[in-house]
C-alpha positions in Angstrom: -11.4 8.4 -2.6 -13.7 11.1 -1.3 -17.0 8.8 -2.3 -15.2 6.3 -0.2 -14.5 8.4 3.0 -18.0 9.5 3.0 -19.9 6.3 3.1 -17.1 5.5 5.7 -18.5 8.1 7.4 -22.0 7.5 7.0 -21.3 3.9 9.1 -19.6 5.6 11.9 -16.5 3.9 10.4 -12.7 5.4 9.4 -10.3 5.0 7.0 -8.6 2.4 9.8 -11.3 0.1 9.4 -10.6 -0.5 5.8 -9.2 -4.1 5.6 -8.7 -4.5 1.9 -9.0 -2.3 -1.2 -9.7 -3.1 -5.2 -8.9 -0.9 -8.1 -9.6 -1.2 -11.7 -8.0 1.1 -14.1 -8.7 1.4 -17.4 -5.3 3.3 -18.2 -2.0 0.8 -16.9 -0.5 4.8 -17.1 -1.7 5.4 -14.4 -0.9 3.2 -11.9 2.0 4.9 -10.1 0.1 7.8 -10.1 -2.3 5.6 -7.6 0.2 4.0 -5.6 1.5 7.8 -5.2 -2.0 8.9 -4.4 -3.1 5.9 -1.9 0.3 6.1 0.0 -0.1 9.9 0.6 -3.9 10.1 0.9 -4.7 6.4 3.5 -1.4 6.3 4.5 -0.9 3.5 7.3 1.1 1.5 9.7 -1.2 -1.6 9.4 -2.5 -0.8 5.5 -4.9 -3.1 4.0 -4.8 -5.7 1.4 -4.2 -4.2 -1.9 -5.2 -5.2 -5.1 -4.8 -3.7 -8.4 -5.9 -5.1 -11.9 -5.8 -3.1 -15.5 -8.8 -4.2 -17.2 -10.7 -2.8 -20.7 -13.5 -1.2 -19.2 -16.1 -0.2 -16.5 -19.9 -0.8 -16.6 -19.7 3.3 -17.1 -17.0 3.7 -20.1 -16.7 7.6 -19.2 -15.0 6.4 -15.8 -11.3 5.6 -15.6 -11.2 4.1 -12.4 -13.5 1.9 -10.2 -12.4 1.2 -6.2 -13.9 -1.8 -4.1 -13.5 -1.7 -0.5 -14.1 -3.7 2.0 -14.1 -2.1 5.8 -14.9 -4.2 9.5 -15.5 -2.7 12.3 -15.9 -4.5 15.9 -18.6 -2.1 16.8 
C-alpha cells in the first residue's frame, strides 16, 4: 500500500482519485486481514470498486500479494 501511495504521489494524485482496486492473494487466510487493513488504511465515504481473487501464484512466487489500481484524476 505504501508503493501505491507513492506513485500516487508521484502524479500529483491522492488516495481519492483511486476509482477501483485489484488484489491477488496467494493465501485465502488472509483475506480479512486485508479487508481489515484497506478499511483502516483508504478508508472512504465514496470507496472504489473492489475486487479480490485468491489465485496460486504471482509472476514473483516470493510475494504473497499483488495490488492493481486504477486512479483518474480531472486535472
Amino acid at each position: 500500500m505504501t508503493n501505491v501511495e507513492t506513485l500516487l504521489t508521484a502524479a500529483a494524485m491522492k488516495q481519492a482519485d483511486i476509482v477501483k482496486l485489484v488484489f491477488y492473494l496467494t493465501r485465502a487466510a488472509d483475506l480479512p486481514t486485508l479487508g481489515e487493513l484497506r478499511r483502516k488504511r483508504w478508508a472512504s465515504p465514496t470507496p472504489p470498486a473492489v475486487t479480490t481473487l485468491v489465485v496460486a501464484a504471482l509472476a514473483r512466487p516470493e510475494l504473497l500479494i499483488e495490488i492493481d489500481v486504477t486512479a483518474a484524476s480531472a486535472n
